[in-house]
C-alpha positions as CSV (number, residue, x, y, z in Angstrom):
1,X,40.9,145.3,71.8
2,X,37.9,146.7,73.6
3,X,38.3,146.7,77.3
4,X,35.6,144.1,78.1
5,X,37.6,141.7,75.9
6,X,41.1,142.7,77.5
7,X,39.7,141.9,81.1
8,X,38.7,138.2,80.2
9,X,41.9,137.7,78.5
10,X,43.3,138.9,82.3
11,X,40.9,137.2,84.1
12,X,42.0,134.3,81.9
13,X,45.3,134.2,82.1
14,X,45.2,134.8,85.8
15,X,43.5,131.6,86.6
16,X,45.4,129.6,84.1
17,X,48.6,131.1,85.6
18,X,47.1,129.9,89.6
19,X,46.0,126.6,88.3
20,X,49.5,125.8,87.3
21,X,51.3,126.8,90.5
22,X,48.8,125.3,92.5
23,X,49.3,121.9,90.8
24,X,52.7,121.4,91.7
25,X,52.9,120.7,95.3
26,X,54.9,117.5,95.2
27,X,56.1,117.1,91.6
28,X,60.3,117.7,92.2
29,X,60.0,114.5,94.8
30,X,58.1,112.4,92.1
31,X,60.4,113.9,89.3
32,X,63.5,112.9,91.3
33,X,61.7,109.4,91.9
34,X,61.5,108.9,88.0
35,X,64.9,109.6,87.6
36,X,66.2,107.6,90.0
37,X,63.7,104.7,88.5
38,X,65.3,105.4,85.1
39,X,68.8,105.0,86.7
40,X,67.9,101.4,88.3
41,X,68.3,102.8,91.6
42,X,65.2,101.4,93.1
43,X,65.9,102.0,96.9
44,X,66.2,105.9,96.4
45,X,63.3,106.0,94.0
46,X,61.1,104.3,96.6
47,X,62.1,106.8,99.0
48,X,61.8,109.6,96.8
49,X,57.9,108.5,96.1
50,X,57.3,108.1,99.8
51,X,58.2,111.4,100.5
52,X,56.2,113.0,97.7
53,X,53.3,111.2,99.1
54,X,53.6,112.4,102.4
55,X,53.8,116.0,100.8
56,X,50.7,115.7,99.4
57,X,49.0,114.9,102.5
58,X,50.5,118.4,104.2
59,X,48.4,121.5,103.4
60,X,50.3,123.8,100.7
61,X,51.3,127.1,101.1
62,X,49.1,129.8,99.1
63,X,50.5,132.8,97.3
């Protein structure tokens, strides 16, 4: 692989790789909120969604 070619592929992967991190701020409360749905336990699924929505209006944390 010539080393122009192996820097892109870095370069690549690198923002692919911060992209995903960065996109899951409040996902385990909304995950936990689906579950609960699932389970027919409404009350703690409401709660659960509440509090992933006040995490997403908290600044995140960078690397």
């Amino acid at each position: 692989m010539r080393p122009n070619k192996q820097i892109h592929l870095l370069l690549l992967s690198t923002v692919l790789c911060i992209g995903t991190a960065m996109g899951q701020a409040d996902y385990p409360w909304l995950r936990t909120g689906d579950e609960l749905y699932k389970r027919h336990s409404f009350t703690d699924a409401e709660t659960a969604y509440r509090k992933a929505q006040e995490e997403k209006g908290k600044p995140t944390t960078s690397l």
